[in-house]
TORZA-298637 format. One record per residue (C-alpha): y, z, x. Coordinates in steps of 0.001 Angstrom, whole numbers, plus 500000, padded with zeros to 6 digits. Example, Ala and Ser with C-alpha at 12.3 -4.5 7.8 and 13.67 -1.06 7.14 Angstrom:
2
y,z,x
495500,507800,512300
498940,507140,513670
END
This chain:
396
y,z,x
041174,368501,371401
043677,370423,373397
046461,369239,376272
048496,371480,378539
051898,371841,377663
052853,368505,379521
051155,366280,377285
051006,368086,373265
048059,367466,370875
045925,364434,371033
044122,362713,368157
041051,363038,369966
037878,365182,370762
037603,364726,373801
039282,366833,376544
041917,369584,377547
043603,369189,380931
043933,371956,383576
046321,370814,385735
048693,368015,384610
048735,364859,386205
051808,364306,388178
052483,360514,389218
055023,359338,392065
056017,356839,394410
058586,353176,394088
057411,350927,391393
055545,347297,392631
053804,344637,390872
050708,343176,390099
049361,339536,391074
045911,338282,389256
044059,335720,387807
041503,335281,384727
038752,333705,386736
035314,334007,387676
035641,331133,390542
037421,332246,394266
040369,333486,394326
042709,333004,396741
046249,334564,395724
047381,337565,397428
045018,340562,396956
045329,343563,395575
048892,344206,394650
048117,344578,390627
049189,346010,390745
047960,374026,385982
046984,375249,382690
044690,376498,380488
040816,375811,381433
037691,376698,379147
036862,379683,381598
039046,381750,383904
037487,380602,387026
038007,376839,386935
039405,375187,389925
038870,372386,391612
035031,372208,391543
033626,368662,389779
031239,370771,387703
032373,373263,385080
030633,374242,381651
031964,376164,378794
030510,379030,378119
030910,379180,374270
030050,375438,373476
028518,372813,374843
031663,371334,376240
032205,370777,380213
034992,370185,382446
035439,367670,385540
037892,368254,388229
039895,365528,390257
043246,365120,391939
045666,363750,390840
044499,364622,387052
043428,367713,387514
040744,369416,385089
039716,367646,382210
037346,369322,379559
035096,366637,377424
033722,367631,374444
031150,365254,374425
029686,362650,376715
032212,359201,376540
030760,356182,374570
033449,353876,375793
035495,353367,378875
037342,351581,381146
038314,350764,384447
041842,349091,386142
039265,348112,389914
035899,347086,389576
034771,349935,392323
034719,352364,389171
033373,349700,386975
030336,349342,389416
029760,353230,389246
030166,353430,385356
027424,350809,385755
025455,352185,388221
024693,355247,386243
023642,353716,382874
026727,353050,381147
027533,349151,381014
027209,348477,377804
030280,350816,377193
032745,349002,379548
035129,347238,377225
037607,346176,379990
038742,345267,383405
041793,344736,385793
040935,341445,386910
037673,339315,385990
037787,337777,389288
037397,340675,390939
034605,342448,389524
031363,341387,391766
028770,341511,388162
027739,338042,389330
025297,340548,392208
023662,342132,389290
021443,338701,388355
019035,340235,391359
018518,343414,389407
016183,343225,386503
017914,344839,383276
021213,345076,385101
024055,342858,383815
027883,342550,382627
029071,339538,380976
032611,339437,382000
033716,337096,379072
033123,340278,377329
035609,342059,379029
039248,342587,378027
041164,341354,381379
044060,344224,381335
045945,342026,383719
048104,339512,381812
051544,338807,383691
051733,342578,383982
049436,345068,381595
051265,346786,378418
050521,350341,376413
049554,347810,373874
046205,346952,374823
044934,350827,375261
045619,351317,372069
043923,348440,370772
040871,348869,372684
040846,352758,371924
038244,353666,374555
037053,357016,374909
038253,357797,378510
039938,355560,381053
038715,355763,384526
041724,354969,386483
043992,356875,388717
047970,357167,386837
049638,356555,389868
048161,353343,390362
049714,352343,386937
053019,353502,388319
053413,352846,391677
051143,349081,391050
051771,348104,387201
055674,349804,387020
054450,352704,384071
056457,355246,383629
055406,358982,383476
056063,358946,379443
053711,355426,379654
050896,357836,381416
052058,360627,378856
051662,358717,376099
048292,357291,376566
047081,360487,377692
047836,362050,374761
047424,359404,372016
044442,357589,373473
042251,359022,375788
042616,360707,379838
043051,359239,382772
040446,360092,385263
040165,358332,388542
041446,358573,391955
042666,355385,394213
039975,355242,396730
039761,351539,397999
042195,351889,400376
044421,354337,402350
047593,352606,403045
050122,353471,399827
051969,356474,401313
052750,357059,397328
048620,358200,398055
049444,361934,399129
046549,363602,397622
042724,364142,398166
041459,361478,399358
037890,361019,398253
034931,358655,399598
032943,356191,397324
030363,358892,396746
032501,361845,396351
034494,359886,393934
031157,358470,392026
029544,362238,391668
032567,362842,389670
032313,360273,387648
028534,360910,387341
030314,364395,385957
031871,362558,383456
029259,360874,382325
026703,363316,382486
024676,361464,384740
024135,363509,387595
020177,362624,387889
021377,359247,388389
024084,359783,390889
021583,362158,392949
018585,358909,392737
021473,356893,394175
023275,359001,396853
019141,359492,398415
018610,356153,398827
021958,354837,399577
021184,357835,402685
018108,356032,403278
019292,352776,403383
022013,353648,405728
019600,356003,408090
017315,352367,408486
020505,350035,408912
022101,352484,411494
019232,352858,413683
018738,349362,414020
022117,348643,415084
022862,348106,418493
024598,349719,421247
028025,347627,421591
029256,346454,418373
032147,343915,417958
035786,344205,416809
036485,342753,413813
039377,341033,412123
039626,341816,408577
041801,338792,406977
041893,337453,403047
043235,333835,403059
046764,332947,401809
045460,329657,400683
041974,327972,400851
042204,326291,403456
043502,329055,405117
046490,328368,407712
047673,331973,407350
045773,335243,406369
046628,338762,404419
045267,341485,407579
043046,344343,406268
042415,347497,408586
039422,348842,408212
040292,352300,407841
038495,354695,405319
039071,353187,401969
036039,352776,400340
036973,348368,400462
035639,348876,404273
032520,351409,403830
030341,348465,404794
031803,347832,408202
032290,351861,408547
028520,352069,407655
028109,348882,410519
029891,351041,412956
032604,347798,413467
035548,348575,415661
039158,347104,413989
041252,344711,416122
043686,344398,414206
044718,348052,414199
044102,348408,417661
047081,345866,418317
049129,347936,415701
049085,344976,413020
050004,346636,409326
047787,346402,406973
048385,344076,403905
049127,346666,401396
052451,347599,403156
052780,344288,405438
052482,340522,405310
050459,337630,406888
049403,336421,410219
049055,333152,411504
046789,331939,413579
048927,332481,416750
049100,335901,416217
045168,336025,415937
044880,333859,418990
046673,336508,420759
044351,339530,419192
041208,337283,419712
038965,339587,417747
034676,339026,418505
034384,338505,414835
036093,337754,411620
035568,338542,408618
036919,336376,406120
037209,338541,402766
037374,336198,398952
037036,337357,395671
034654,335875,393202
031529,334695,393759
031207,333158,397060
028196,331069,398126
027251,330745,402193
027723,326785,400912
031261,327436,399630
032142,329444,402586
030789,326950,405115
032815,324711,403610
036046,325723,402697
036279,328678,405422
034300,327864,408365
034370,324646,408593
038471,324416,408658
038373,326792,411254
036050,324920,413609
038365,321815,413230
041230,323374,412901
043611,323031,416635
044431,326826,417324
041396,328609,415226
039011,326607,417317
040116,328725,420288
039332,331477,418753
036204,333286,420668
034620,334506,417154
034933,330581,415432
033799,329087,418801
030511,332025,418811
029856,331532,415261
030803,334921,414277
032851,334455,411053
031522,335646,408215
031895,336259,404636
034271,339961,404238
033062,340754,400757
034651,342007,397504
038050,344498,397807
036412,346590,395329
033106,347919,395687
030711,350826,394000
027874,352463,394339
025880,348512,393591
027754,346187,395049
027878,348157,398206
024522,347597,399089
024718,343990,398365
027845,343709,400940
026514,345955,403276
023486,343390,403367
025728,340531,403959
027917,342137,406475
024479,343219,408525
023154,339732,408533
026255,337929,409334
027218,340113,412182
023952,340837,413437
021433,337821,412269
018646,338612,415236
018331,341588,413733
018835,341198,410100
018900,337445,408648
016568,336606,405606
015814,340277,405345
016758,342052,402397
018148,345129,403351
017651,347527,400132
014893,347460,397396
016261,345597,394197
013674,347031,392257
014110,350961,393024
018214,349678,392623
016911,348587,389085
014978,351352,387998
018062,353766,388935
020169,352245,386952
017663,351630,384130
016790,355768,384165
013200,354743,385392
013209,356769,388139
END
């Protein structure tokens, strides 16, 4: 396997870069836990050379012409040429998890970011669909070493580099290293838009899953699941009505909450189920900063905004009983979030996983649709488990 002159000669079979990935941006940290149970600590802070043919740029799709090797394009890694189809993989957020998934290939995910925040507890309503997280190396552990890439030697790592510099505190020689020694990097940072350190393409959930389907080799699968993800959508959309409410975006600093983490919901692919529910955000419209680059608000400060809804986002698995009770409930008795128009009209509901694929988005876009709209959409299931299934499964 050949590297462009930035990274030297790997051990492996796998790939040849085109153009060399290039990381940037002020080191931060990373906050977790090893969990399958709610979460509640602060979210989300984990932390041009030679090609197999002249005429490869940056199109997702490329194939040798003299073997039956194939390249797959994406910023900020550039082109990467495979050899062979990847066995075993990885992902740092569960969003590329859920796509690796969605197209076939759980049962070569060795490893995640965070337990706690992979959603695999929505796959028990798919039949042959499932991820035992106990299986999974958690790559968070007070911070996440070279160490453990080496040791679980996976065959490509689906994970943008910058996000291990600018989030875990790599260095470029960490990224060059692995590269090189281990297996590429391949991913882009798509749940959310607000690290300015994020100055390249930015690519939606399903532009970012086709190229992963690239990698994979599973474009039949990613072309089943972008039609009916467009069908589901056409039938949600149309059903929506005319005024739709602004929303307030907020992960609890504690459970019970007395001050929240505020999420716009820009175009990160965290908030594709309230872009797909045509929400408007309140929070941005009284120029609050998003979590990623702010801190909290208290319930003053949403007293002030008074948004029509909340949405009150949790990691884990989060049952309407649990959320009733540790979310709503405090709310309703609480002496300033009882003012609140959206706690005193009922409209507070559940805000879903930060990281979400091609799978899990359907299941939040469900729950999003029924909470904000339940004359039009509670008890109905909003997408076909069993066509989900079959996708997955190849029986399609």
């Amino acid at each position: 396997m050949e590297r462009d002159s930035n990274f030297g000669q790997s051990r492996r079979r796998f790939l040849r870069t085109g153009a060399g990935i290039a990381v940037s941006g002020a080191l931060a940290g990373c906050a977790g836990q090893d969990s399958s149970s709610p979460t509640t600590s602060e979210p989300d802070t984990e932390g041009t050379a030679e090609t197999s043919t002249a005429e490869a740029t940056e199109t997702s799709r490329e194939t040798a012409e003299t073997d039956d090797s194939y390249t797959v394009s994406m910023e900020p890694v550039g082109t990467v040429e495979f050899d062979e189809v990847p066995e075993s993989w990885f992902s740092y957020t569960a969003d590329y998890a859920d796509m690796g998934v969605a197209l076939g290939q759980g049962d070569g995910l060795s490893a995640i970011g965070v337990r706690a925040r992979f959603g695999t507890h929505l796959y028990e309503e798919l039949s042959g669909v499932s991820v035992d997280k106990a299986d999974l190396t958690q790559l968070w552990q007070d911070g996440t070493g070279k160490e453990v890439f080496y040791e679980l030697d996976a065959d490509v790592h689906l994970i943008d580099p910058n996000f291990m510099v600018n989030r875990l505190q790599w260095s470029q020689e960490d990224i060059d290293e692995i590269d090189s020694n281990v297996a590429p990097f391949f991913g882009n940072t798509i749940f959310t838009r607000a690290y300015d350190w994020h100055d390249y393409a930015d690519y939606t959930l399903y532009e970012a899953f086709e190229k992963v389907a690239d990698v994979f080799q599973a474009q039949d699968r990613f072309e089943a699941f972008e039609t009916y993800h467009n069908e589901v959508i056409a039938d949600v959309q149309s059903r929506l009505p005319d005024e739709t409410p602004d929303i307030a975006i907020l992960y609890p600093a504690d459970v019970p909450p007395e001050s929240f983490y505020p999420y716009l919901v820009g175009s990160g692919s965290q908030s594709k189920h309230w872009n797909d529910l045509h929400v408007g955000d309140a929070l941005a419209n009284q120029d609050i900063t998003d979590a990623q680059a702010g801190g909290t608000i208290d319930y003053e400060t949403l007293l002030e905004i008074d948004p029509d809804a909340l949405a009150i986002r949790l990691q884990g698995e989060i049952t309407p009983e649990y959320f009733e009770e540790n979310i709503v409930s405090h709310l309703k008795n609480h002496d300033v979030a009882s003012q609140l128009r959206a706690v005193q009209n009922d409209r507070v509901v559940y805000g879903g996983l930060t990281y979400q694929g091609p799978i899990i988005h359907l299941f939040q876009l469900e729950r999003a649709a029924q909470g904000l709209y339940p004359d039009e959409f509670a008890g109905e299931q909003l997408f076909d488990r069993k066509r989900v299934s079959d996708i997955v499964n190849g029986d399609f």
